[in-house]
N, C-alpha and C positions, 0 to 999 in steps of 0.2 A: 504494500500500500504506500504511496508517495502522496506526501501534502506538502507544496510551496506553501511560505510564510512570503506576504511581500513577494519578494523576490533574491530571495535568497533559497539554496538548494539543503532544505532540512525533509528529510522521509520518517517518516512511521518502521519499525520494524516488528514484528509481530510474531512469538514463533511459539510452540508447545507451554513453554513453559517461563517464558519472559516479553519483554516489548520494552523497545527502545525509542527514541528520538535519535536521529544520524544527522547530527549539523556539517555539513561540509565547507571546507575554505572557497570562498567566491573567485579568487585569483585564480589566472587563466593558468592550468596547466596544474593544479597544484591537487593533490590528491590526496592533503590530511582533512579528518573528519574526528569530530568527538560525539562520544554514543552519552546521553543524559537518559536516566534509567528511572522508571517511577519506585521500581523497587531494586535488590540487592539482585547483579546477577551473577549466574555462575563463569569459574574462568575462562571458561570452553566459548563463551557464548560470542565471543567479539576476535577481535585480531588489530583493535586500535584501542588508543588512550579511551578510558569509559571516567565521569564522573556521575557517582549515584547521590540522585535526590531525590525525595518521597517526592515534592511538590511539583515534579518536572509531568501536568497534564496537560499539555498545551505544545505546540510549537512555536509558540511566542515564546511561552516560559522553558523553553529547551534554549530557543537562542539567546535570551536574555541572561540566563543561567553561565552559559559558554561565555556570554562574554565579562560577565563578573566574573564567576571562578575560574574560569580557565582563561585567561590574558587574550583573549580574542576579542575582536575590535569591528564595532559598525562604523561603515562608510560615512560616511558627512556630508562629501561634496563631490557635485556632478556625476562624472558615470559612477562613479563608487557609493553614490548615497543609498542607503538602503541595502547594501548588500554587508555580508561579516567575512574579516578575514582571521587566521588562524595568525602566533603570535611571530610565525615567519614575516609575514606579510604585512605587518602591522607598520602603521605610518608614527610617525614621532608625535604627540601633543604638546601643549605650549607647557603641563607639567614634569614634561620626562626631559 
């Protein structure tokens, strides 16, 4: 099952015995994603960075989450607005 947020590429994963949120980095080419989990899953179940949170029902609150706790960063301006990058990708703010 795949749900865009916006316009950024976050999916639903659904399987036996758990269900995910998969936020993906919006940068071209770039292929890191974090799995935000409504509940604990087991190790087996992913093959990327996971952060679990009860509260993560939403794909809003999957990417909102990603980018608090996990260093990941929405776009602001122009083609980037709206979109999240992972903390490779991340541009500098006027606090860093």
């Amino acid at each position: 099952m795949s749900i865009q947020s916006d316009i950024c590429r976050i999916t639903y994963e659904e399987h036996t015995d758990w269900a995910y949120w998969n936020v993906k980095c919006d940068a071209v080419g770039c292929n890191t994603t974090v799995a935000v989990s409504k509940y604990p899953l087991p190790d087996n179940a992913y093959d990327h960075d996971l952060i679990d949170v009860d509260k993560a029902c939403s794909a809003e609150e999957a990417k909102d989450y990603a980018i608090r706790e996990a260093g990941w960063q929405l776009g602001t301006r122009g083609i980037q607005w709206g979109h999240v990058y992972c903390p490779k990708h991340r541009s500098p703010t006027e606090n860093e």
